[in-house]
N, CA and C atoms as an extended XYZ file, in Angstrom:
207
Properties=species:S:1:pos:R:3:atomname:S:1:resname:S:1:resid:I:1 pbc="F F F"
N        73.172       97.567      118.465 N   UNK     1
C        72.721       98.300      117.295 CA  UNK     1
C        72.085       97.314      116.321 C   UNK     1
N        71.140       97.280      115.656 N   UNK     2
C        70.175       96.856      114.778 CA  UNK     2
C        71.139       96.626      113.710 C   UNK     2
N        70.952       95.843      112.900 N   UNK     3
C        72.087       95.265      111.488 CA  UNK     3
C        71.267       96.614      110.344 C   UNK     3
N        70.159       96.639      110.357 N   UNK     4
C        70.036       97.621      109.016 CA  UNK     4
C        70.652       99.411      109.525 C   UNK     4
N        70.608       99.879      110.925 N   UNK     5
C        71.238      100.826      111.455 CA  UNK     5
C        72.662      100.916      111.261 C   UNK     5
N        73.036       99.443      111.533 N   UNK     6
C        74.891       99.251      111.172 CA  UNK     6
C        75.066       99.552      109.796 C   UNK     6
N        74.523       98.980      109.248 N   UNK     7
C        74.414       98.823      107.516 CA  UNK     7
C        74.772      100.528      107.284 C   UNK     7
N        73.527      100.984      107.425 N   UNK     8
C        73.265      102.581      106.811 CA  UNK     8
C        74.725      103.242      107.126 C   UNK     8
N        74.567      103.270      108.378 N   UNK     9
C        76.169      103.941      109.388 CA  UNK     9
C        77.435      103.485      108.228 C   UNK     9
N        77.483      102.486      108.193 N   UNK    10
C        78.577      101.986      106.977 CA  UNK    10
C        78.466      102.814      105.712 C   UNK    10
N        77.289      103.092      105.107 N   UNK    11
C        77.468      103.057      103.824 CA  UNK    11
C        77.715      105.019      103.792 C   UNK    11
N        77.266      105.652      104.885 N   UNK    12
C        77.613      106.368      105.052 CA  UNK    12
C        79.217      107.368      105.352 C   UNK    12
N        79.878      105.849      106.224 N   UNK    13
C        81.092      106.367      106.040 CA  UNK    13
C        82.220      105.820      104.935 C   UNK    13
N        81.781      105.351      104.290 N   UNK    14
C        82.396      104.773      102.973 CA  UNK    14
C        81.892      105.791      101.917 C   UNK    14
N        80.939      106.631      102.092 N   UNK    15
C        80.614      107.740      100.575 CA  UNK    15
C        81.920      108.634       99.847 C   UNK    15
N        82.825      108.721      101.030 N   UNK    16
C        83.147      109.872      100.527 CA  UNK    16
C        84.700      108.825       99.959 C   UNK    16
N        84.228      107.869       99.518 N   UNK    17
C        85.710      107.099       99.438 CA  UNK    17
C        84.965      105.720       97.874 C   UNK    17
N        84.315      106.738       97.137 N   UNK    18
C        83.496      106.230       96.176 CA  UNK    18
C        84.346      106.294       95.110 C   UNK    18
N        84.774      104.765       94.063 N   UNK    19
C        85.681      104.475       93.344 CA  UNK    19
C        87.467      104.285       93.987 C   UNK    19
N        86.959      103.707       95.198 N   UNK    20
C        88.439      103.698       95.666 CA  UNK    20
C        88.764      102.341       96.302 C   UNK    20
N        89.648      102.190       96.667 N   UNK    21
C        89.913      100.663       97.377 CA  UNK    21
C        90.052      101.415       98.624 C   UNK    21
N        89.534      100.287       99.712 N   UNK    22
C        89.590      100.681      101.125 CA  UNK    22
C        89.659       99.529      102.089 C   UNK    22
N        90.416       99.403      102.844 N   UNK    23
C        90.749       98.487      104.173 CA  UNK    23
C        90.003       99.004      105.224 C   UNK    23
N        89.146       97.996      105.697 N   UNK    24
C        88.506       97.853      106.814 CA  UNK    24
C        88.741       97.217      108.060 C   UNK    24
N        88.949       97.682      109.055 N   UNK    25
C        88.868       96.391      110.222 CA  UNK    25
C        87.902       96.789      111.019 C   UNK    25
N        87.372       95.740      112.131 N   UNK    26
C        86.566       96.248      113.267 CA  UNK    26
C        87.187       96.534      114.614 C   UNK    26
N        86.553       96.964      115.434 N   UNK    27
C        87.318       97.374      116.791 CA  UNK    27
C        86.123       97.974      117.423 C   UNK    27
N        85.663       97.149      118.642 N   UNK    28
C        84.365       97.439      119.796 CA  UNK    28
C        83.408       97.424      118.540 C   UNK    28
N        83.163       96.603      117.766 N   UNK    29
C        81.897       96.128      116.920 CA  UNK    29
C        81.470       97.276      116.162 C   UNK    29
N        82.598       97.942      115.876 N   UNK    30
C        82.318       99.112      114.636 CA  UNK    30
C        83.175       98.505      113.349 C   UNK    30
N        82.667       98.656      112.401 N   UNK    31
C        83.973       98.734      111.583 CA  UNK    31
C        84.179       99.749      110.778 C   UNK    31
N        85.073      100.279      110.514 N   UNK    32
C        86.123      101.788      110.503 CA  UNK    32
C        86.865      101.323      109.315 C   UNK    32
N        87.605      102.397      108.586 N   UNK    33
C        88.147      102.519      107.262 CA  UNK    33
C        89.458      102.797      107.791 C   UNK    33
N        90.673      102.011      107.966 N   UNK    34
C        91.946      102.140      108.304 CA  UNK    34
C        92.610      102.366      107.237 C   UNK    34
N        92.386      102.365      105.917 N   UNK    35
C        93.234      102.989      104.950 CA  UNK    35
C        92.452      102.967      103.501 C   UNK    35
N        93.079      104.079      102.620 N   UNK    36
C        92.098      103.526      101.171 CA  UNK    36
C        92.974      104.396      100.306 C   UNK    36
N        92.592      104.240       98.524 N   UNK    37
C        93.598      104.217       98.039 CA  UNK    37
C        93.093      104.193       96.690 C   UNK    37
N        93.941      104.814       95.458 N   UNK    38
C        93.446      104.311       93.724 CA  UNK    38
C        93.817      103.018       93.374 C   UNK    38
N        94.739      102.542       94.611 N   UNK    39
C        94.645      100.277       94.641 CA  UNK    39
C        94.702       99.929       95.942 C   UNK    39
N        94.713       98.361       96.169 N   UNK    40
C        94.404       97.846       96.858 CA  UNK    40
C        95.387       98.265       97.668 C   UNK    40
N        96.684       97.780       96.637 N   UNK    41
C        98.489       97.754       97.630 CA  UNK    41
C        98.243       98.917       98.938 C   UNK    41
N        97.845      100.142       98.450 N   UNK    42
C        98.196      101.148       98.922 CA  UNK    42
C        97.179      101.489      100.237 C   UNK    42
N        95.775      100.663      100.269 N   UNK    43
C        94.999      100.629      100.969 CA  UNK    43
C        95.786      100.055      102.138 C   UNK    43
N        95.509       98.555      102.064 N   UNK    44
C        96.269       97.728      102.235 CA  UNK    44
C        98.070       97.793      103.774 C   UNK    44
N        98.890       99.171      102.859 N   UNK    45
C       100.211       99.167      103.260 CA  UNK    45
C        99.482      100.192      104.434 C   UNK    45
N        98.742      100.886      103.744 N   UNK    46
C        98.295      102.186      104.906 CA  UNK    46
C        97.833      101.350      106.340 C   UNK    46
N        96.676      100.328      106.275 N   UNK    47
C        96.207       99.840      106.906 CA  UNK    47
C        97.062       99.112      107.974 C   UNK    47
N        98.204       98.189      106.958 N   UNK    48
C        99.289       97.874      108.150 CA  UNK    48
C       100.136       98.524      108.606 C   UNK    48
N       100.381       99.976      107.999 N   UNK    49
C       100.913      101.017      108.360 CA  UNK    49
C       100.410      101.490      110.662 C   UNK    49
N        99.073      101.726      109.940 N   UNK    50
C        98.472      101.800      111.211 CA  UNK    50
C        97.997      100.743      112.185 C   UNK    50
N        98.915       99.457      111.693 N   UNK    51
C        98.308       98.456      112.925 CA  UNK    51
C        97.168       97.409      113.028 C   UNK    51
N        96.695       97.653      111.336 N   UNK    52
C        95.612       96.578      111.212 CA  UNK    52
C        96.139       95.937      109.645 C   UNK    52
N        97.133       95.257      109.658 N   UNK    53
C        97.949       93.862      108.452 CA  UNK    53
C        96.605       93.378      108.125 C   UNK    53
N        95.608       92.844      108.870 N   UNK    54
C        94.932       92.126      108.251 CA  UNK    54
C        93.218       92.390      108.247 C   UNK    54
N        93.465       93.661      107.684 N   UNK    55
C        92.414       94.626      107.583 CA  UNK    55
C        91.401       93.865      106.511 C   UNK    55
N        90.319       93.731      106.278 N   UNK    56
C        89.702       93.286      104.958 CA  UNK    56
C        89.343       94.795      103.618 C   UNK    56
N        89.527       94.214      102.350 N   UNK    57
C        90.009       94.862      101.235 CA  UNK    57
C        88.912       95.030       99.941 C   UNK    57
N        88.247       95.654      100.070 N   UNK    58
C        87.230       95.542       98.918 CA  UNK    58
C        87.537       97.624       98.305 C   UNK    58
N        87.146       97.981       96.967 N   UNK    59
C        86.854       98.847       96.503 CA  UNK    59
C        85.536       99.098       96.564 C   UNK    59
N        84.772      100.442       96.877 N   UNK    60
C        84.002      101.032       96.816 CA  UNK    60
C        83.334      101.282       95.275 C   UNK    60
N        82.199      100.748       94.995 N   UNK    61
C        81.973      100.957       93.697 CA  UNK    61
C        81.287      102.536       93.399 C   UNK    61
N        80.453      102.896       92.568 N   UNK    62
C        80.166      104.148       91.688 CA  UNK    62
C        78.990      104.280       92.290 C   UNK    62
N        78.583      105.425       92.844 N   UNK    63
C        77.169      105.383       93.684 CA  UNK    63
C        76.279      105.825       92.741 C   UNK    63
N        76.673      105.761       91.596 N   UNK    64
C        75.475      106.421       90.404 CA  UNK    64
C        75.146      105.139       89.773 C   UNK    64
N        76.163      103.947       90.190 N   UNK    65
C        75.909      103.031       89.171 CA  UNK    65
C        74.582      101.902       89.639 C   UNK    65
N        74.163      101.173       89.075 N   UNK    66
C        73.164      100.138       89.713 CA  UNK    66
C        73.487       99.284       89.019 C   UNK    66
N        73.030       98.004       89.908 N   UNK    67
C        73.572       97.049       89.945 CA  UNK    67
C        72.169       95.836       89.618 C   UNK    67
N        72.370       94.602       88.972 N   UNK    68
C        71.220       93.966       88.139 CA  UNK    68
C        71.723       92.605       88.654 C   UNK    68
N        70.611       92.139       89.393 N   UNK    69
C        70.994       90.249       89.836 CA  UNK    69
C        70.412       90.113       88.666 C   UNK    69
């Protein structure tokens, strides 16, 4: 799969999880949303809940908002 195809696919399944914290891991070169949450902790516990402890942890920011380098 093409990196800007991966990209899109991502940002797509992260929409509906806009203003939230969410744990990610990969598995067969996807990466998938194993837990998410109004904090990290809870992302996080879900994630090792289901088997991925060391899921990576970022919040989803505001899709209305823009952003200024």
């Amino acid at each position: 799969m093409q990196t800007a195809d991966k990209e899109t696919a991502f940002a797509e399944v992260i929409r509906k999880y806009e203003n939230l914290w969410v744990a990610i891991a990969e598995k067969d070169d996807v990466e998938m949303v194993v837990g998410y949450g109004q904090t990290a902790v809870k992302a996080a516990k879900e994630a090792s809940e289901k088997g991925y402890p060391q899921a990576m942890l970022f919040k989803v920011p505001s899709f209305s908002t823009r952003f200024i380098f």
